[in-house]
C-alpha positions in Angstrom: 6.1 142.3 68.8 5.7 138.7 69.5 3.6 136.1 67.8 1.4 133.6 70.0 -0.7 130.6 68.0 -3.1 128.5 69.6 -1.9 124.7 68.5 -5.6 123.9 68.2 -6.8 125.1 65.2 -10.3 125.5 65.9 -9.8 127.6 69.3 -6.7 129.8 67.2 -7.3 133.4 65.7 -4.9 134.8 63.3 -2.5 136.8 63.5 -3.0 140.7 64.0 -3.8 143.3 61.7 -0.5 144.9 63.5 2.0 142.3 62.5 1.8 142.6 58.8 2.3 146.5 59.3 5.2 146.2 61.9 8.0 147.4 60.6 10.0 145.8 64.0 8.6 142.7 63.4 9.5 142.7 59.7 13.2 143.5 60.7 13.0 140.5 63.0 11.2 138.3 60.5 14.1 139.1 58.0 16.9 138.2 60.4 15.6 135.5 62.1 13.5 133.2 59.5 14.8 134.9 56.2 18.4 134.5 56.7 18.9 131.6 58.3 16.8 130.1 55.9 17.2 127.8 52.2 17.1 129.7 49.5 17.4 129.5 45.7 20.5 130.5 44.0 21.5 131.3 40.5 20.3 128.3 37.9 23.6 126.2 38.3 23.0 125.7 34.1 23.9 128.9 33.5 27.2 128.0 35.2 29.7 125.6 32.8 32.6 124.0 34.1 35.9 127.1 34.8 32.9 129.5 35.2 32.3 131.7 38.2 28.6 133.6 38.3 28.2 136.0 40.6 24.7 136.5 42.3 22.4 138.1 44.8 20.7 136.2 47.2 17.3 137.5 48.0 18.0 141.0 46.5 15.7 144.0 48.3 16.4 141.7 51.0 19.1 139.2 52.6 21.4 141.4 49.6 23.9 138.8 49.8 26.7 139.2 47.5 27.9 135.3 46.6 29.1 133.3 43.9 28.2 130.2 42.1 32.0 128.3 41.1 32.4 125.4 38.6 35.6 124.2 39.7 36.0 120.9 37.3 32.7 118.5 38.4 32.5 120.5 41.5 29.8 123.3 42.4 30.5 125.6 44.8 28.6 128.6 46.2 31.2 131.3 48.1 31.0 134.9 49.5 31.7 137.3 46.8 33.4 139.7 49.3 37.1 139.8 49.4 37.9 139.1 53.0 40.8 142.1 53.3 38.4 145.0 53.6 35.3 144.3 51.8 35.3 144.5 48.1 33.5 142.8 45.6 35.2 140.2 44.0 33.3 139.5 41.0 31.0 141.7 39.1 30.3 139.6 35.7 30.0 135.7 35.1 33.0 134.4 33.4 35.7 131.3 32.5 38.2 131.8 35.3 40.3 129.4 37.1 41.2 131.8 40.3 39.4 134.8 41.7 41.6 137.9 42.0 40.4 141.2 43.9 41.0 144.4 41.9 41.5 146.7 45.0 44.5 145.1 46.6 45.1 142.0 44.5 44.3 139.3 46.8 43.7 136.1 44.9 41.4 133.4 46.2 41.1 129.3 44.6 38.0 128.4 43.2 37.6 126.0 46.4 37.7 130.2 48.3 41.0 129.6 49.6 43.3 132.5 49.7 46.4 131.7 47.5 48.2 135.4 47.4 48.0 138.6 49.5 50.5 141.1 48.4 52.7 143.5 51.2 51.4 140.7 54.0 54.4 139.0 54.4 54.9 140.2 57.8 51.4 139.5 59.0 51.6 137.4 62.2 49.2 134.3 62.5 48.3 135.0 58.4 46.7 133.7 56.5 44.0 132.1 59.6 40.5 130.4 58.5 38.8 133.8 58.6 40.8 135.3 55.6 39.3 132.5 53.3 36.3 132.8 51.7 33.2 131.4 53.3 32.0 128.5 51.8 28.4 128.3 52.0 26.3 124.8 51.9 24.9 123.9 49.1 22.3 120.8 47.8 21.2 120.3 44.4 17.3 119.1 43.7 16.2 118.5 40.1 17.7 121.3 38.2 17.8 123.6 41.6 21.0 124.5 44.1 20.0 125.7 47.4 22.0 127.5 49.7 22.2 129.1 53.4 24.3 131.7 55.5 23.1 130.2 58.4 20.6 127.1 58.2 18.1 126.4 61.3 17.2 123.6 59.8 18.8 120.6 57.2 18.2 120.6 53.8 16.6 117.2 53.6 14.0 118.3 56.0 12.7 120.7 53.7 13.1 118.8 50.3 12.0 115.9 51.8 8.4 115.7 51.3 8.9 116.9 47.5 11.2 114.0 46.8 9.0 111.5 48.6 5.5 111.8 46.6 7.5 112.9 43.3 9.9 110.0 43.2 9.3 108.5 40.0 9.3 112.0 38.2 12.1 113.1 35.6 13.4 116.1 37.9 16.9 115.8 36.2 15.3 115.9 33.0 13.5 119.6 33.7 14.6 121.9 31.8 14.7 126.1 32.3 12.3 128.2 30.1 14.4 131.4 30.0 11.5 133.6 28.3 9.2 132.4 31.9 11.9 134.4 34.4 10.2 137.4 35.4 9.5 139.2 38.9 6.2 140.7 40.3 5.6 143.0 42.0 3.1 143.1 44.9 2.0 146.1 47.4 1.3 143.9 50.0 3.2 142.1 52.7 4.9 138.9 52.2 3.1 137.1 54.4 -0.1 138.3 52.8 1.6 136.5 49.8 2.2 133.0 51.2 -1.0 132.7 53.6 -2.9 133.3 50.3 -1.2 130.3 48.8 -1.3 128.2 51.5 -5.1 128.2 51.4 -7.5 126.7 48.7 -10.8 128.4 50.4 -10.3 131.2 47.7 -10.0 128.9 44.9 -13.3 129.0 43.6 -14.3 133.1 44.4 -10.7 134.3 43.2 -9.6 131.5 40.7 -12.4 130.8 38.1 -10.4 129.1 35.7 -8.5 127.3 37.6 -11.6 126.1 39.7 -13.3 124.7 36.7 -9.9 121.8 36.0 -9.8 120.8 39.8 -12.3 119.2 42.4 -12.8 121.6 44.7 -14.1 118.9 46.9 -11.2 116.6 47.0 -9.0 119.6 47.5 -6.2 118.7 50.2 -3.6 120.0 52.5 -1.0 118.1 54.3 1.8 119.6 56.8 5.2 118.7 56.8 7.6 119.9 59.5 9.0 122.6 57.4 6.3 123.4 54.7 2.9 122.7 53.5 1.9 120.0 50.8 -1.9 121.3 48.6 -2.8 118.3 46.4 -5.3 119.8 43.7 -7.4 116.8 42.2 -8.3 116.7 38.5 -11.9 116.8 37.2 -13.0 114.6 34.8 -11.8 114.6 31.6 -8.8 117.4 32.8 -5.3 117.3 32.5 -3.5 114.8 35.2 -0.4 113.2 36.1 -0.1 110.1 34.8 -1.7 107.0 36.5 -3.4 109.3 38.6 -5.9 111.5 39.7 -3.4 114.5 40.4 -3.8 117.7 38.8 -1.7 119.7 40.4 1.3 119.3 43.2 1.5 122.5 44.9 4.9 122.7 48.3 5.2 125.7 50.0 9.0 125.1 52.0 9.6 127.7 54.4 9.5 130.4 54.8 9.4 131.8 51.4 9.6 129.1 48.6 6.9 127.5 46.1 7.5 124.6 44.3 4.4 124.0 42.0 4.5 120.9 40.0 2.3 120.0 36.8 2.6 117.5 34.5 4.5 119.6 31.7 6.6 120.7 34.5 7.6 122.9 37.5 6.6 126.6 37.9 8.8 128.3 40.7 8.0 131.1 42.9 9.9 132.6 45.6 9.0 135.4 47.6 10.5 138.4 48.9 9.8 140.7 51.3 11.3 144.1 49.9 9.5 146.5 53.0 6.9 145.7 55.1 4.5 146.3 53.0 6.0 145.2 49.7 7.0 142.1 47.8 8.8 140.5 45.0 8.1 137.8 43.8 10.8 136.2 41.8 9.0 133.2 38.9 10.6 130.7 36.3 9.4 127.8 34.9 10.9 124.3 34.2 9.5 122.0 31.6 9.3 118.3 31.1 6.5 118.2 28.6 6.0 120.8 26.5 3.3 119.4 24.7 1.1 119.1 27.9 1.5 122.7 28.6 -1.4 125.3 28.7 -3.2 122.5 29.7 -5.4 122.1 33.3 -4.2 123.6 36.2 -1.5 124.3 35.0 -2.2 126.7 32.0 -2.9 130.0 32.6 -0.6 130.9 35.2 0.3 134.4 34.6 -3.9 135.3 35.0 -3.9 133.0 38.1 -0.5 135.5 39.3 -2.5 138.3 38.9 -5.7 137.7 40.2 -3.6 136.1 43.5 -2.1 140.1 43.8 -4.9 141.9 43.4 -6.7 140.0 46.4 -3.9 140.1 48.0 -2.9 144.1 47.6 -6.8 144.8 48.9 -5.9 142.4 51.8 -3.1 144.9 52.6 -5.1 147.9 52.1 -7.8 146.3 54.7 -5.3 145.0 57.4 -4.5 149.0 57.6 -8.1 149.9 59.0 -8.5 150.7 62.5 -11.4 148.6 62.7 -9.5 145.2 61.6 -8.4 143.5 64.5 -7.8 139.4 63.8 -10.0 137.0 62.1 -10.3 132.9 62.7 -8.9 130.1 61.3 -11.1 127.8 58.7 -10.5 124.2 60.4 -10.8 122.6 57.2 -9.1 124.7 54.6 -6.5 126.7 56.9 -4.6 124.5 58.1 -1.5 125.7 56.1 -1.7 129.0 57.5 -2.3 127.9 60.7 0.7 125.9 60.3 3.4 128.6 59.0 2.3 131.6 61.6 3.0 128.4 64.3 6.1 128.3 62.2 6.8 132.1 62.2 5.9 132.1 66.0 8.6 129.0 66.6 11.5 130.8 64.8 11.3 133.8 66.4 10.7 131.8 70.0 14.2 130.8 68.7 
């Protein structure tokens, strides 16, 4: 199926009960917008120099078998499938200095080029570019690496916004909370997931707690090319970023990744469509300040997770009834939504 927008916000009507139950339109969703999208790897800390640490990127998903490589100062993320007839390379992280495939012993460089490939001495035109590993792009952001298979888009156009209003924080200085990494999982489809956190109109029905530490009123969304910015505004007397009036920073960078900022730290979320109908959601936490934790809107966080998937889950649930068609747009606290089904409906326009 195909998604059409209105531009104008206050003509447009949602999208279709239908295309959060497509499984079609999922498929497409996940070839054209999830894959050729940025996504979080591994946490290049756990990766010390002569290290190699294999991961999956987006697992139930993209299942893309790569590799994060520390090859002296230098950070690599490859393919962790030997390019002679499929294997894995790497199963376990782990000091190494080549890579060596245990089905046919081809061995690889830590920069993916192949250095040895037994009984192919008489291979004609061998080794060619193909028979390297792919070397995928990859940008570092704070205490982040981001990579692609295939990016629509640069990096910097996503990132952008964050590094522009959160210039004069310590993002070098954040630091992982390994007790915060956790998944959810919700019954509901992942676009369920992100509109929800693209809006604040259900701030103060769903959220109590958090709607008693931020101004409801001064609640704000801004659009960037390729994501959302939601500015949640302290009350008095709540926690806030210094020489401010910020409570919260909340980017959404499409499709699928939430960058929520606070001033003890940054609390991660990225989403992941598992089935049409079900979603991961993968959650870690960075801190700055550990003192100011537990404090304003960003305390609580695990309640705040849950209440968000039990909305969302009856969402699903209603979205299946026969009598559910499409709904409108609120002009002034949809525009987020508005902006990433326009999004959605752009990418897979191609």
């Amino acid at each position: 199926m195909r998604i059409v927008v209105d531009p104008d916000i206050a003509r447009a009507e949602t999208l279709p009960g239908e295309a959060y139950r497509s499984a079609a339109l999922h498929a497409q969703l996940v070839d054209r917008v999830l894959a050729t999208s940025w996504q979080v790897t591994l946490d290049p800390s756990l990766v010390p120099p002569a290290t190699v640490a294999p991961f999956t990127l987006l697992p139930g998903c993209l299942d893309e078998p790569l590799l994060l490589v520390r090859d002296g100062d230098a950070l690599r993320c490859l393919s962790n499938v030997c390019t002679h007839r499929g294997s894995i390379l790497c199963e376990e992280a782990g000091a190494a200095t080549t890579l060596r495939c245990r089905y046919h012993g081809r061995r690889f460089g830590l920069d993916g080029r192949l250095r040895h490939a037994p009984e192919f001495e008489d291979a004609l035109d061998f080794p060619s570019e193909r028979d390297h590993l792919p070397v995928l792009p990859l940008a570092l952001f704070g205490p982040l690496a981001l990579t692609s298979l295939a990016p629509a888009f640069g990096v910097e156009e996503l990132l952008h916004p964050v590094r522009t209003r959160l210039a004069g924080l310590a993002l070098d200085e954040l630091t992982l909370d390994p007790e915060s990494v956790r998944d959810f999982d919700v019954g509901a489809n992942w676009m369920l997931y992100v509109d929800n956190y693209l809006e604040g109109l259900h701030i103060p029905f769903v959220h109590p707690g958090l709607a008693e530490t931020l101004d409801f009123g001064a609640y704000r969304t801004e659009l960037e090319p390729r994501g959302t910015v939601q500015i949640g505004i302290a009350k008095p007397g709540e926690e806030r970023f210094d020489g401010g009036d910020v409570a919260a920073w909340y980017f959404w960078l499409f499709p699928n990744l939430m960058l929520n900022f606070y001033p003890w730290g940054l609390s991660l979320n990225v989403v992941t469509p598992l089935s049409v109908d079900q979603t991961r959601v993968h959650y870690r936490s960075y801190v700055l300040d550990e003192a100011r934790r537990g404090k304003g809107a960003g305390s609580g966080l695990d309640r705040v997770e849950h209440e968000d998937e039990e909305v969302v889950e009856a969402v699903q649930r209603g979205i299946r009834a026969r009598l559910y068609r499409r709904g409108r747009y609120s002009p002034s606290r949809e525009t987020g939504v508005h902006h990433f089904h326009r999004l959605l409906a752009a990418a897979l326009d191609g």
